[in-house]
C-alpha positions as CSV (number, residue, x, y, z in Angstrom):
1,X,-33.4,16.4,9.7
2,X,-32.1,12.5,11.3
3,X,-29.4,13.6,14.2
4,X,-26.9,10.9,14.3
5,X,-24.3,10.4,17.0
6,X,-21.5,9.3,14.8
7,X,-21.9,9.6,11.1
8,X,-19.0,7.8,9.0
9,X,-17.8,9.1,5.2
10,X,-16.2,6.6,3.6
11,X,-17.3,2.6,4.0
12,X,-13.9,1.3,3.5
13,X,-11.7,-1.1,5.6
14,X,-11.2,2.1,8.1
15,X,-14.6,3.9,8.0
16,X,-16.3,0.1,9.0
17,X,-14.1,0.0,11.5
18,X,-15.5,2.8,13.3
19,X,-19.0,1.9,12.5
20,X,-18.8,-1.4,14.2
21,X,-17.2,0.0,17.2
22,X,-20.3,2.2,17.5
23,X,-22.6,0.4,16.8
24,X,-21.4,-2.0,19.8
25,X,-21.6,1.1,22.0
26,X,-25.5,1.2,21.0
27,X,-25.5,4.4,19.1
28,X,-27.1,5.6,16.5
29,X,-24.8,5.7,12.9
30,X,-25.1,6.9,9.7
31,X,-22.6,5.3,6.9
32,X,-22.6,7.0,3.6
33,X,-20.3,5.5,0.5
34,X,-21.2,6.1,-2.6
35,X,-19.2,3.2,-4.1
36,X,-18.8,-0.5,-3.4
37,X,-18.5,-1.6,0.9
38,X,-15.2,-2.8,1.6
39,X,-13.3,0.2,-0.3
40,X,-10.0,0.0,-2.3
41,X,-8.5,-3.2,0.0
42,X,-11.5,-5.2,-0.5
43,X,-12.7,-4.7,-4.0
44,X,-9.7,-3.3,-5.5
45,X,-6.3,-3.0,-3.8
46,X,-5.2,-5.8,-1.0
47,X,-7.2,-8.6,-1.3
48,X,-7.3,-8.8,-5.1
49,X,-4.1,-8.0,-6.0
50,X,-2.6,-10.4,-3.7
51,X,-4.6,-12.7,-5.1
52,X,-3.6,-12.3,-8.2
53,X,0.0,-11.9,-7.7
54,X,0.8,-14.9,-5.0
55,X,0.4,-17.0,-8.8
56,X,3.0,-15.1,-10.0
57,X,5.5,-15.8,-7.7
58,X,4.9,-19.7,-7.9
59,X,5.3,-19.2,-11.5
60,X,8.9,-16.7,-11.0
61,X,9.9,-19.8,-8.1
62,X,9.2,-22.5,-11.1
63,X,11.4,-20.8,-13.4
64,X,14.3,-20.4,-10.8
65,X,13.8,-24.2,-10.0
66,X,16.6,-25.1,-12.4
67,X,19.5,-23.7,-10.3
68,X,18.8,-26.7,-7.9
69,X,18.7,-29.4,-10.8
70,X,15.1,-29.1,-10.9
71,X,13.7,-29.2,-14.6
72,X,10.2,-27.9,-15.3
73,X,8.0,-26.7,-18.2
74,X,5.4,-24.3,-18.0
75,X,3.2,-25.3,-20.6
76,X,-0.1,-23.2,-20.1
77,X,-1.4,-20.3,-17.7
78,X,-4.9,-20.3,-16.8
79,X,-5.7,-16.8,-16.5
80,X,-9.1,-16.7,-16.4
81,X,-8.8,-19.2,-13.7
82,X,-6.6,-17.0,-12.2
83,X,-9.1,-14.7,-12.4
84,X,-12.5,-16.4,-11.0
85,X,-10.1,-17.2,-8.0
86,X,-9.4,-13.1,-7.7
87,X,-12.9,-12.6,-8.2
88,X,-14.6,-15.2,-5.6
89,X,-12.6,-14.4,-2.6
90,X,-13.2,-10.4,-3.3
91,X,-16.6,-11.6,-3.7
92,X,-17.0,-13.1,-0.7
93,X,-15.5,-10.6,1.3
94,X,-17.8,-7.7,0.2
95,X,-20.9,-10.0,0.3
96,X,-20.1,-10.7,3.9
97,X,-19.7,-7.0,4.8
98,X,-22.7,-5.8,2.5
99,X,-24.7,-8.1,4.2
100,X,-23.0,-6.9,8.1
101,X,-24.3,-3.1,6.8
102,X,-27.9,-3.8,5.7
103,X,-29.0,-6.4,8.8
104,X,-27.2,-4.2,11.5
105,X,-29.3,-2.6,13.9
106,X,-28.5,1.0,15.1
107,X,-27.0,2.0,11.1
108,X,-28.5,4.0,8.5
109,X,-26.6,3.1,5.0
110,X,-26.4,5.7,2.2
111,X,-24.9,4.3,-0.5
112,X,-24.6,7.7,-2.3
113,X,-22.4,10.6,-2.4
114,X,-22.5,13.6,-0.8
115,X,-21.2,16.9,0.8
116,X,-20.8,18.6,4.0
117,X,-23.2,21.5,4.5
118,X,-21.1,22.3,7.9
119,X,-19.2,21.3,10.5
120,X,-21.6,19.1,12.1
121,X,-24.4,18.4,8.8
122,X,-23.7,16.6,5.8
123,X,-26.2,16.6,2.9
124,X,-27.0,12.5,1.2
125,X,-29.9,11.8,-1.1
126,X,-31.2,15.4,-1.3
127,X,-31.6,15.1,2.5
128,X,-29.6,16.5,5.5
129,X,-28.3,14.9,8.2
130,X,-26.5,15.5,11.5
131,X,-23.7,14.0,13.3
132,X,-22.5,14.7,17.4
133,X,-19.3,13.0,16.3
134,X,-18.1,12.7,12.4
135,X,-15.2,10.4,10.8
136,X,-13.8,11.1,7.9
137,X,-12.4,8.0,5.8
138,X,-12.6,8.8,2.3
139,X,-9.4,7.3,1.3
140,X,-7.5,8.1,-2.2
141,X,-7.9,7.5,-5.8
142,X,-5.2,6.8,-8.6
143,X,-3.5,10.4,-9.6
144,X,-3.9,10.9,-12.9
145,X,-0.7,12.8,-14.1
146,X,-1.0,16.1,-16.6
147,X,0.7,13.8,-19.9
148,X,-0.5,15.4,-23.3
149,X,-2.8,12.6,-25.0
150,X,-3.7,10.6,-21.5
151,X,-7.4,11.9,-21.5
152,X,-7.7,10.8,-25.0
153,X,-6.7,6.9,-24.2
154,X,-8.3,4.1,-22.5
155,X,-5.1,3.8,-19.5
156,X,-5.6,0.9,-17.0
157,X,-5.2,1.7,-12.8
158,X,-5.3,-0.1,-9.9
159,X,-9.2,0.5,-9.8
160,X,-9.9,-1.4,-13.3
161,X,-6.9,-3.5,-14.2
162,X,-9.1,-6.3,-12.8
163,X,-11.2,-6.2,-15.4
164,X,-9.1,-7.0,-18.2
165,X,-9.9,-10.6,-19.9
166,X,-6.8,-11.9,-21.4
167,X,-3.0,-11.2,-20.3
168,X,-1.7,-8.6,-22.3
169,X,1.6,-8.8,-25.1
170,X,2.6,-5.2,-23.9
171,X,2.1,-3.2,-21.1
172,X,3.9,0.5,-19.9
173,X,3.4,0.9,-16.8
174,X,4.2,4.8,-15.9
175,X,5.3,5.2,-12.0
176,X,7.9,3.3,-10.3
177,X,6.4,3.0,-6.7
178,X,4.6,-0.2,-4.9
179,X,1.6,-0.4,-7.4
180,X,4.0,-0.6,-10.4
181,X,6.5,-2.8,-8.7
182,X,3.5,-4.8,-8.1
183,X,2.0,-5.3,-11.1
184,X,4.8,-5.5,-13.2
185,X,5.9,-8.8,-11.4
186,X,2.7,-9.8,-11.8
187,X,1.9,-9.2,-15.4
188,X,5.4,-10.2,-16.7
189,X,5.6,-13.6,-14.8
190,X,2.2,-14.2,-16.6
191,X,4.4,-13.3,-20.3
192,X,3.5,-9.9,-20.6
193,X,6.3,-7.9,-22.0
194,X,6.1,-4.8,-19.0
195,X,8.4,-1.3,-19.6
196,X,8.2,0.7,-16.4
197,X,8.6,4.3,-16.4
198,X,9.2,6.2,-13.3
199,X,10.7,9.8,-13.4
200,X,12.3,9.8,-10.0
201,X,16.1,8.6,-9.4
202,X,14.9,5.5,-8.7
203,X,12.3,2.8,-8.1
204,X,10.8,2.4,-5.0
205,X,12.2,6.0,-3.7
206,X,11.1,5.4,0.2
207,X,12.9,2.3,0.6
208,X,16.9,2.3,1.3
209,X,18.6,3.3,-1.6
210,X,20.8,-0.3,-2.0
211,X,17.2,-2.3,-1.6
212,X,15.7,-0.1,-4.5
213,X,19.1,-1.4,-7.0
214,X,18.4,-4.8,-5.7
215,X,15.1,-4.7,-7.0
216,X,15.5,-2.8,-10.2
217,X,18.4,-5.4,-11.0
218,X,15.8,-8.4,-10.1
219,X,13.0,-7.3,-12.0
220,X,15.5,-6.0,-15.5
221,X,15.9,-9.7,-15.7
222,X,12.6,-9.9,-16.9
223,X,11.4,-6.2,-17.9
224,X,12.1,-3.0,-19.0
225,X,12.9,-0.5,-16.8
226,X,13.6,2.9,-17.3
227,X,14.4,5.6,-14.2
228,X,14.5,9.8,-14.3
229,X,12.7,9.2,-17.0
230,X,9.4,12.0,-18.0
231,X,6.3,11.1,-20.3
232,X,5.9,13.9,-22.3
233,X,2.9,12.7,-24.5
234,X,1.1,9.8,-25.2
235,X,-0.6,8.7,-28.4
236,X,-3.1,5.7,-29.5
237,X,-1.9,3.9,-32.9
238,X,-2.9,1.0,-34.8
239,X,-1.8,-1.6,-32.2
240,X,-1.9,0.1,-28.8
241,X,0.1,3.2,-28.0
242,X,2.8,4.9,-28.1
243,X,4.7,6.8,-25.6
244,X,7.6,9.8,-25.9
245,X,9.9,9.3,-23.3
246,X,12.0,12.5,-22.1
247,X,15.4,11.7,-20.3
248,X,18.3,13.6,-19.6
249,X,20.4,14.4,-22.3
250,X,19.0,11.9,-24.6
251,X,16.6,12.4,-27.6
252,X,12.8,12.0,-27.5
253,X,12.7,8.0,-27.7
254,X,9.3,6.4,-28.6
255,X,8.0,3.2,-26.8
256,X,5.1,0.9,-28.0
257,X,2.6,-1.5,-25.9
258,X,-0.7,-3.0,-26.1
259,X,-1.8,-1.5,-22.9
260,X,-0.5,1.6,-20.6
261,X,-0.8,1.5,-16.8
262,X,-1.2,4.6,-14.9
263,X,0.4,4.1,-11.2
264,X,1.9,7.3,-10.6
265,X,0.4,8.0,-7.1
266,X,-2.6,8.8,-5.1
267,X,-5.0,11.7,-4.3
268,X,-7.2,12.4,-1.8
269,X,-11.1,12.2,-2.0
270,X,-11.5,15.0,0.4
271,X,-12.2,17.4,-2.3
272,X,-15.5,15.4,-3.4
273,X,-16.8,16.4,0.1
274,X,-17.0,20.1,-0.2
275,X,-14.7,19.6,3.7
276,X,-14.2,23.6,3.3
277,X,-17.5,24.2,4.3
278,X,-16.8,22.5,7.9
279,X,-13.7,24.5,8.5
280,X,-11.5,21.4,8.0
281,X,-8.1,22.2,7.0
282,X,-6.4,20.4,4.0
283,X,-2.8,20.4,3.4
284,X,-1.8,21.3,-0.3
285,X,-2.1,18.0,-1.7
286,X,-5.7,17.9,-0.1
287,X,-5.4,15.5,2.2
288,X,-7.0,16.1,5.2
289,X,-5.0,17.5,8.2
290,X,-5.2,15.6,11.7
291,X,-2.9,16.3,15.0
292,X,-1.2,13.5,16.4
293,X,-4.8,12.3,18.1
294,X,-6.3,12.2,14.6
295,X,-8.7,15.3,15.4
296,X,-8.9,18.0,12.8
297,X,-8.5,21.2,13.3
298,X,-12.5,21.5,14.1
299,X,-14.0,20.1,17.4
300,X,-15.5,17.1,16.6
301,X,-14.4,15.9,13.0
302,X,-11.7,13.3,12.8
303,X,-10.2,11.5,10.1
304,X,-8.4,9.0,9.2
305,X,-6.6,6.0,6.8
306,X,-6.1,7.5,3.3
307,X,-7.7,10.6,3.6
308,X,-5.2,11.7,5.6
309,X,-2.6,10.8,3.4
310,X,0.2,9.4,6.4
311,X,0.6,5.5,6.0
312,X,-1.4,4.3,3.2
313,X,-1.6,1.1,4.0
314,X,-5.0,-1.0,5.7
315,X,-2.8,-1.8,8.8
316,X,-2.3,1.3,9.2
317,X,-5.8,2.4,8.7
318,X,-7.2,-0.6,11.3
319,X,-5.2,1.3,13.8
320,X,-5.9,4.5,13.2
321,X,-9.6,3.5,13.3
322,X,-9.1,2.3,17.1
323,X,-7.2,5.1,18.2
324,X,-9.8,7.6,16.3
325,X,-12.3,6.0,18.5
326,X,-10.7,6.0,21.4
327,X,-9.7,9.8,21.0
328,X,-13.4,10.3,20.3
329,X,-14.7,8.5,23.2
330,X,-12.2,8.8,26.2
331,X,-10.1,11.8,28.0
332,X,-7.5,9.5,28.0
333,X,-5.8,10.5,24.7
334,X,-3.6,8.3,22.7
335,X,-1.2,9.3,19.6
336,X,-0.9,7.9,16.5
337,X,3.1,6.7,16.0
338,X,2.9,6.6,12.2
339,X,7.3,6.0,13.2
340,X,6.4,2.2,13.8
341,X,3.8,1.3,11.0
342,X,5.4,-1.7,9.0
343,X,5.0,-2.2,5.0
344,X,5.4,-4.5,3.0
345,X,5.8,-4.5,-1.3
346,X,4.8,-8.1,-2.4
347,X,7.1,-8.4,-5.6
348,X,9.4,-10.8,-6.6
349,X,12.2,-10.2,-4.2
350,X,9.5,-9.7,-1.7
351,X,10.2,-6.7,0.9
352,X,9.7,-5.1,3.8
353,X,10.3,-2.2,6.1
354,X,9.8,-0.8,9.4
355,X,10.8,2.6,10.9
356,X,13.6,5.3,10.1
357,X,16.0,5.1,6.9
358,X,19.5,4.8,7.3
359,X,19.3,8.6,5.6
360,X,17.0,10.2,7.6
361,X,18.0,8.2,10.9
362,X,21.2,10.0,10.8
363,X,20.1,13.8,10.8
364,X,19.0,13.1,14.3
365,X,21.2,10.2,15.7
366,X,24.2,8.4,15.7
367,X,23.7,5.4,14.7
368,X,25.0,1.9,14.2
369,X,24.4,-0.3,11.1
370,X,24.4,-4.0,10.8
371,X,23.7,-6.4,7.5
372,X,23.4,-9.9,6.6
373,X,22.8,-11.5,3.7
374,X,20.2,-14.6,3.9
375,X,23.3,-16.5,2.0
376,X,25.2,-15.7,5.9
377,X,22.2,-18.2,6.9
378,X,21.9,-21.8,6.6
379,X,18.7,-21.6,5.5
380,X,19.5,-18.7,3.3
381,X,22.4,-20.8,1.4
382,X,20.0,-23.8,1.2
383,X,17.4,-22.1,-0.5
384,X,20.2,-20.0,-2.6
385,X,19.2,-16.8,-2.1
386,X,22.9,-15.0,-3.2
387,X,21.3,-11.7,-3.3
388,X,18.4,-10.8,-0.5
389,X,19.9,-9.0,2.4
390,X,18.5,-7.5,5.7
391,X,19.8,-4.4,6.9
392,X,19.5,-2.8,10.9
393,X,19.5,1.1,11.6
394,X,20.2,1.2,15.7
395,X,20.8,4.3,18.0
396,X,24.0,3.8,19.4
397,X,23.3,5.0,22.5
398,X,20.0,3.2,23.9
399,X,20.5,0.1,21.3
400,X,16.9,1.3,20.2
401,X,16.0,-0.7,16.9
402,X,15.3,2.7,14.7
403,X,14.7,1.0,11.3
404,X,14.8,-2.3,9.9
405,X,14.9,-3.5,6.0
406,X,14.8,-6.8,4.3
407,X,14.5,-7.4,0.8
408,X,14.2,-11.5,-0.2
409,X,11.8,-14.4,0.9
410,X,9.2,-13.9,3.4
411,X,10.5,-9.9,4.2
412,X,6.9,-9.6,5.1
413,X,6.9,-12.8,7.7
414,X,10.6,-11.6,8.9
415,X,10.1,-8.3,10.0
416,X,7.4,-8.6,12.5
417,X,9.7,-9.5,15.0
418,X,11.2,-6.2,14.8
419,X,7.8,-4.7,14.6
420,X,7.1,-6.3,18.0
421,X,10.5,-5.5,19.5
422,X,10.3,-1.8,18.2
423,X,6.1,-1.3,19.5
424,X,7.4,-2.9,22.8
425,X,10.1,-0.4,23.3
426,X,12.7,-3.4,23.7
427,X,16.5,-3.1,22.5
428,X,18.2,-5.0,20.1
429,X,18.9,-7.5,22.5
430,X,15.5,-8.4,23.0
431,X,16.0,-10.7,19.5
432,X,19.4,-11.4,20.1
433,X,19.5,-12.7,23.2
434,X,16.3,-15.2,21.7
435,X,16.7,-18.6,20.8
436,X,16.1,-18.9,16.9
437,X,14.9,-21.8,15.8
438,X,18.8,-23.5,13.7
439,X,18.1,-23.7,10.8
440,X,15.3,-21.3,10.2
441,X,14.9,-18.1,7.7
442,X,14.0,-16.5,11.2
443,X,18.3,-16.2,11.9
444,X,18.5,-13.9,9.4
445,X,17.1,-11.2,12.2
446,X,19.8,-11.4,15.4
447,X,22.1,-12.4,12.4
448,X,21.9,-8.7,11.3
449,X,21.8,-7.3,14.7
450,X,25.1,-8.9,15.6
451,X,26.7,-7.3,12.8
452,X,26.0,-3.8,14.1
453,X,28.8,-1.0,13.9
């Protein structure tokens, strides 16, 4: 049997991360990932999709040129352009990170799948082998909901939606979270005719309840969008599909597209590893339980980035990777604040958030609120954005930043400020007591903290 001291599941973004901070340590590692290096950000989440979708907002800002006496005509869409471009960069990042694996000294890659035999052996290629220390970085795969007819239909997900050919006439897209917000801007900038389905109150549940109507009213100009609404069955017909749609006191309606699009959520991977055998515990959604140190439950197992089901997002994951290793590696222990992990949903208004919700920000303080739209803003007005706002969630009492919220250009560029102010334990003040560069989309930030009551 080969005795490892660190053995990584999972070559993704996070697992890699752990591996090269080894491997600089001089130890010896074993990587096993049965799928592609690079995981879902490389080959099938981050990198492509953005890649994809940063087209579609040029072709959403050509269409809103107009308002400013700019007159344009879209006469053709290169989509398999579109798509080489997609392609090459994931490409390039994967080759790159293959080629890091195989030439690295110190690594043992097994590009198979396997299972835990116990806590400290895990059995690749009919063979065992044995780890001192083992990560656990899995990740998630698209959930595949229990809709009569789904197993008996060729449904597109986050993992295979790049390989479609041609842009689509139709497309349902069942699940109203990131992915589907996502895609559907993308698809229906590019003509597709996109119906989203989600079953909860409404889209985008996490985010503050007045960004989710800004967005749902934003995207109805150009799709289909139907909220506490169920899929009860799903059927293949001459042209596509057709889907039964159950709502509140409303008859069974029917609902026809070339293409259905399953982004209803993600599962853990965990159960592929047989982790039951090591003692690790798993929480009922099987995602892989850590403490606040990302250590499981047994001695020296940690896990981490999608397996463990907290922030799902590669950020996240990088720093859970350094704090995994530093847990593992030091008596000095540092915690995971999952509280100050930013996000950001690339549609078209862009957003972003950091930290608490107004909601659950006041079961445990009282807080102030402040608001301003990016129209309050020079900028803002010059670009004229009527509709984006920001929004501030403060503790009274320390002027703590507990939550910040943007919806409209750049969210994503906007709120790191805040991030940094809310990591570096500053106050409010910290921004507004900056100098902002007049007249900058950057004003929008003390501009909402000045607003505060």
């Amino acid at each position: 049997m080969k005795e490892y001291d660190v053995i990584v599941v999972g070559g993704g973004e996070v697992g890699l991360g752990i591996v090269f901070k080894a491997l600089k340590k001089k130890l010896k590692v074993a990587l096993a990932e049965k799928g592609k290096i690079g995981g879902t950000c490389i080959n099938v989440g981050c990198i492509p999709s953005k890649m994809l979708i940063y087209p579609a907002d040029k072709l959403v800002e050509m269409e809103k040129a107009k308002k400013f006496g700019i007159h344009t005509q879209i006469t053709r869409v290169d989509f398999d352009s579109i798509r080489k471009r997609m392609r090459k960069a994931v490409k390039t990042s994967h080759d790159f990170l293959e080629k890091e694996i195989r030439t690295s000294e110190g690594l043992d890659f097994y590009n198979a799948e396997g299972q835990f035999v116990s806590n400290c052996t895990f059995r690749i290629n009919d063979q065992n082998i044995k780890g001192r220390k083992i990560f656990i970085a899995t990740g998630a795969r698209p959930f595949i909901p229990p809709i009569k007819g789904i197993d008996e239909i060729n449904y597109l997900t986050n993992e295979n939606v790049m390989e479609i050919t041609e842009i689509p006439d139709s497309m349902i897209i069942i699940g109203g979270g990131y992915i589907a917000a996502e895609y559907g801007h993308f698809f229906s900038a590019l003509g597709t005719k996109v119906t989203i389905i989600e079953k909860r109150e409404r889209l985008l549940p996490h985010e503050e309840p007045e960004i989710s109507e800004l967005l749902k009213k934003e995207l109805a100009k150009r799709m289909k969008i139907y909220i506490s609404a169920e899929v009860a069955e799903v059927q293949r017909n001459r042209k596509g599909y057709t889907v039964f749609l159950k709502m509140k006191n409303r008859p069974v309606q029917r609902i026809t597209a070339g293409k259905i699009f399953l982004a209803a959520g993600r599962m853990s991977n965990a159960d592929m590893l047989k982790v039951e055998r090591t003692g690790v515990k798993t929480d009922g959604s099987n995602y892989i339980v850590v403490d606040d140190y990302l250590q499981t439950n047994v001695k020296n197992i940690w896990a981490l980035g999608d397996a463990i089901g907290k922030q799902m997002f590669t950020h996240a994951g990088d720093k859970e990777a350094e704090i995994a290793w530093h847990n593992a590696t030091s008596r000095n222990k540092k915690a995971m604040d999952f509280g100050i992990v930013p996000h950001a949903v690339f549609t078209y208004p862009q957003i972003a958030s950091v930290g608490l919700t107004e909601e659950t920000a006041r079961k445990s303080y009282e807080i102030l609120i402040g608001k301003a739209r990016y129209s309050d803003i020079v900028r803002g007005d010059a670009m004229g954005e009527k509709e984006g706002f920001a929004k501030a969630i403060v503790e009274k009492k320390t002027k703590m930043i507990l939550g910040f919220h943007i919806i409209g250009p750049a969210a994503s560029i906007l709120i790191q400020e805040v991030v940094n102010a809310i990591t570096n334990r500053s106050d409010f003040k910290s921004i507004t007591e900056s100098m902002h560069i007049f007249p900058a989309l950057s004003e929008l930030i003390p501009e909402t903290l000045n607003n505060l009551e």
